[in-house]
SEMI-216139 format. One record per residue: x, y, z of N, C-alpha, C in turn; residue in one letter. Coordinates in pm, whole numbers, plus 50000, padded with zeros to 5 digits. Layout:
N
XYZXYZXYZa...
This chain:
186
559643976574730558643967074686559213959574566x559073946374558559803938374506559203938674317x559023933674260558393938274102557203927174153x556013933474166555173922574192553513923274108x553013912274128551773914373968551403924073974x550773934174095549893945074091550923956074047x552363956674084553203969274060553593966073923x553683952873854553693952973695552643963673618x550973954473661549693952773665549943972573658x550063976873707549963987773753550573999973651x552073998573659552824004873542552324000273421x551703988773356551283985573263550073995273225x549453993473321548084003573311548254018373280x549294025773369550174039373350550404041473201x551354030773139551664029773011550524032172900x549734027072929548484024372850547974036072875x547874042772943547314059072957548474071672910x549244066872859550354073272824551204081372938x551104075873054552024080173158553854080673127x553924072573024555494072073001555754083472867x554964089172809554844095972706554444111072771x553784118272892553494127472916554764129672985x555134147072934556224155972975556174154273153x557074160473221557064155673333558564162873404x558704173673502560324173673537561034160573598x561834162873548563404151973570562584140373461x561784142973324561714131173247560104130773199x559544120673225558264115973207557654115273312x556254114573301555524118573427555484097473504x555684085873419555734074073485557314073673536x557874081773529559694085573571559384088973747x558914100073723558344107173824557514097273917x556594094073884555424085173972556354072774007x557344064573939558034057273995558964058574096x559274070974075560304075974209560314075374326x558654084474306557764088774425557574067274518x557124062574406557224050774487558304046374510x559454043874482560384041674516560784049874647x560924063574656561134069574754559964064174922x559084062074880557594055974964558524046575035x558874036474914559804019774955560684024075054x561604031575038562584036275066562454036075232x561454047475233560814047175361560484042575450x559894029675381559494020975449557964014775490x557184026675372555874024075393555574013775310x554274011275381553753995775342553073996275223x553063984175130552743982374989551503990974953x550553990275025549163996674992549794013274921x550564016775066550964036475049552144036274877x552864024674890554044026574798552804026174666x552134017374629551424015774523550484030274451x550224030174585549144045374572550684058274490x551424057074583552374065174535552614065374363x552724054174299553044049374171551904053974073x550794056174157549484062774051549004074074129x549484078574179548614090974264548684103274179x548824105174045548504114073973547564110473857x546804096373861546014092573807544554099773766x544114106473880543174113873879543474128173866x544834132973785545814151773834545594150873959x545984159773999546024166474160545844183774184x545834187974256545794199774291547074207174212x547874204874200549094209174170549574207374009x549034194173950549174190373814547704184573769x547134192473670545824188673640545424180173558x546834176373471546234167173383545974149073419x545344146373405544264129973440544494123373354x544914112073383545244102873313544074091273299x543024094973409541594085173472540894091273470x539484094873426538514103573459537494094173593x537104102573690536744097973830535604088073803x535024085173699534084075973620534824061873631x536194062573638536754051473585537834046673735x537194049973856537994047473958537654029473993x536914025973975536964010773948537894005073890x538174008473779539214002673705540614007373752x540894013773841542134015473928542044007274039x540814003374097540663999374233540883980774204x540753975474078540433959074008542123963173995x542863970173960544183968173960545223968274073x545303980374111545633983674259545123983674372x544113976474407543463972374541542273987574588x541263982074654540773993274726541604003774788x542343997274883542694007174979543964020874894x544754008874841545494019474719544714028674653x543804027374586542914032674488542094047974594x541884043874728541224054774812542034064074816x543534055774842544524066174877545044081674779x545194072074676544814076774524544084087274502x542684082374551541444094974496541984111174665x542094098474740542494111274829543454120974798x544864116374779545614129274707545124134874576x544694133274506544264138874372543234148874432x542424142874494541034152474562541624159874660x543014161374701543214174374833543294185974742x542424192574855542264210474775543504215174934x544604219174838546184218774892545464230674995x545094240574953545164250075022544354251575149x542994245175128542184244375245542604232675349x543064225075272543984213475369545224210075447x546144212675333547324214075423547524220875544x547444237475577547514246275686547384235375830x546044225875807545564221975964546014207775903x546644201275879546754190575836547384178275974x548134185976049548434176376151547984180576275x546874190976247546144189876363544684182176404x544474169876470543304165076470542234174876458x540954168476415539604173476392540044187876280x540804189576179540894197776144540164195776006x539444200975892539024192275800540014192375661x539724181075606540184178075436538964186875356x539244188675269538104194475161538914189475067x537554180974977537564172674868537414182274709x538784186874691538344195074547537414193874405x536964177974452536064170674335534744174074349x534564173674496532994174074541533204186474595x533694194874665533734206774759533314199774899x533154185174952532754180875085534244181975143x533744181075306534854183075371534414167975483x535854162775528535604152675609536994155075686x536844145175844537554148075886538364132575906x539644130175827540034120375812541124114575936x540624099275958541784093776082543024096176101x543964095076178545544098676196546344089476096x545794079276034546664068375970546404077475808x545084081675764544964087175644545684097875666x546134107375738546674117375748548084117975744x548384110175795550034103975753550294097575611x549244091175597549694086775457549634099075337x548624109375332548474118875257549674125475302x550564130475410551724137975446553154131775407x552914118575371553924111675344554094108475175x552964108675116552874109374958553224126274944x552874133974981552744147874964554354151574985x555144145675082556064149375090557114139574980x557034128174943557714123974816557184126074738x556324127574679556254138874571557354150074570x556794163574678557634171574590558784168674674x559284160374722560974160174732561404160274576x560914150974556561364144074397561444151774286x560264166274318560814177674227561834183174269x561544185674376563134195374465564034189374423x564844174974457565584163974400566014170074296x565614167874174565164168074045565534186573988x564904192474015565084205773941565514212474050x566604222774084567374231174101566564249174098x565934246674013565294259573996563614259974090x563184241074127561684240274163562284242874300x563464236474368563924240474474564484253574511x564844258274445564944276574488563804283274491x562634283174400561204286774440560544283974562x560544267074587559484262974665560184256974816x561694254374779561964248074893562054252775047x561964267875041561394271675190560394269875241x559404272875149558044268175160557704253875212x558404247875131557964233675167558854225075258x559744233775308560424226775442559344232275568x559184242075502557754248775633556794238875632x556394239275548555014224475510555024217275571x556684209175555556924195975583557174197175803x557404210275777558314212175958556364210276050x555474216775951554414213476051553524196476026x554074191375892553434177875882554694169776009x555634177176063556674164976146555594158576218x554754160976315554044147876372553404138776267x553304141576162552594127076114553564120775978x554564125875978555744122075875556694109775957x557064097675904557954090675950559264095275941x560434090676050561824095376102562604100075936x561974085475872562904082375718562244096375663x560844098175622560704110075582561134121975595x560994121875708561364140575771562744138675733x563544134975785565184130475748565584131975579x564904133575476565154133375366564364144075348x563454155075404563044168175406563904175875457x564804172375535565654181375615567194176875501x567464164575428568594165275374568084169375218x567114167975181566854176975002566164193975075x565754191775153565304211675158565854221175247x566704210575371567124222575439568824221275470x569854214475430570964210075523571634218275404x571494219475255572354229875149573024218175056x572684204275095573804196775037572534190874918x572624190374824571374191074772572074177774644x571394170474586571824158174471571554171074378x571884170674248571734172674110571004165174020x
């Protein structure tokens, strides 16, 4: 994605919440969230998913709790980064990892919303996009730390081996060369 008003618009906003100032592996946590979009780009997903990528720890997540947005203030993500970015957004922050992931690429299986405790059962396009943020993300730790990948990276080649139906070629292909082939970046 090319440097464009909303992806300025956007990191500007990050900044202003101190996203470039919060600790973060491999750096700062706007280090990190840029990657993740970059890696998105990479991919090949479309601006809406790459954007979401760039703030999808706006609201913490299941995994990192600290918020940079309190859910009061999801408007003011949505006037920057578009609706559909902004849903995408509240959606990864709101997956409760554990009740979700397991059935995740199996239709009719449900999401549970860790904000509300509701459960819904989301379309094949939201489901790919949550499997495809989920998986650049933690590539980018794996990537990145040496020690997050000796913990988690079996695990999460498992993860990733049952998200393969809803992961794109580019994705899975960079799950199989950071978690499973041994040849690993530094």
């Amino acid at each position: 994605m090319p440097r464009t008003p909303v992806l300025h618009q956007a990191t500007s906003l990050l900044r202003d919440l101190g996203a470039d100032r919060q600790p973060h592996p491999g750096g700062t946590l706007l280090a990190h969230l840029d990657r993740v979009r970059e890696r998105l780009t990479g991919w090949g997903a479309r601006p809406a998913l790459q954007i979401a990528g760039l703030c999808h720890a706006a609201y913490g997540t299941d995994g990192f709790p600290t918020a940079l947005l309190s859910l009061d203030r999801r408007s003011e993500l949505a006037a920057v980064i578009g609706p559909e970015a902004e849903q995408l957004v509240y959606l990864y922050a709101g997956c409760d990892r554990g009740a979700t992931y397991p059935g995740l690429a199996t239709p009719g299986s449900l999401f549970r919303d860790r904000f509300t405790g509701r459960t819904l059962d989301p379309p094949a396009p939201l489901r790919r996009d949550l499997a495809e943020l989920t998986a650049a993300n933690e590539l980018d730790l794996a990537h990145r730390d040496r020690d997050f990948r000796a913990r988690w990276g079996p695990d999460l080649l498992a993860l990733f081996t049952r998200f393969r139906p809803l992961l794109s070629d580019r994705a899975w292909q960079d799950c199989l060369t950071t978690l499973g082939s041994g040849r690993h970046a530094s």
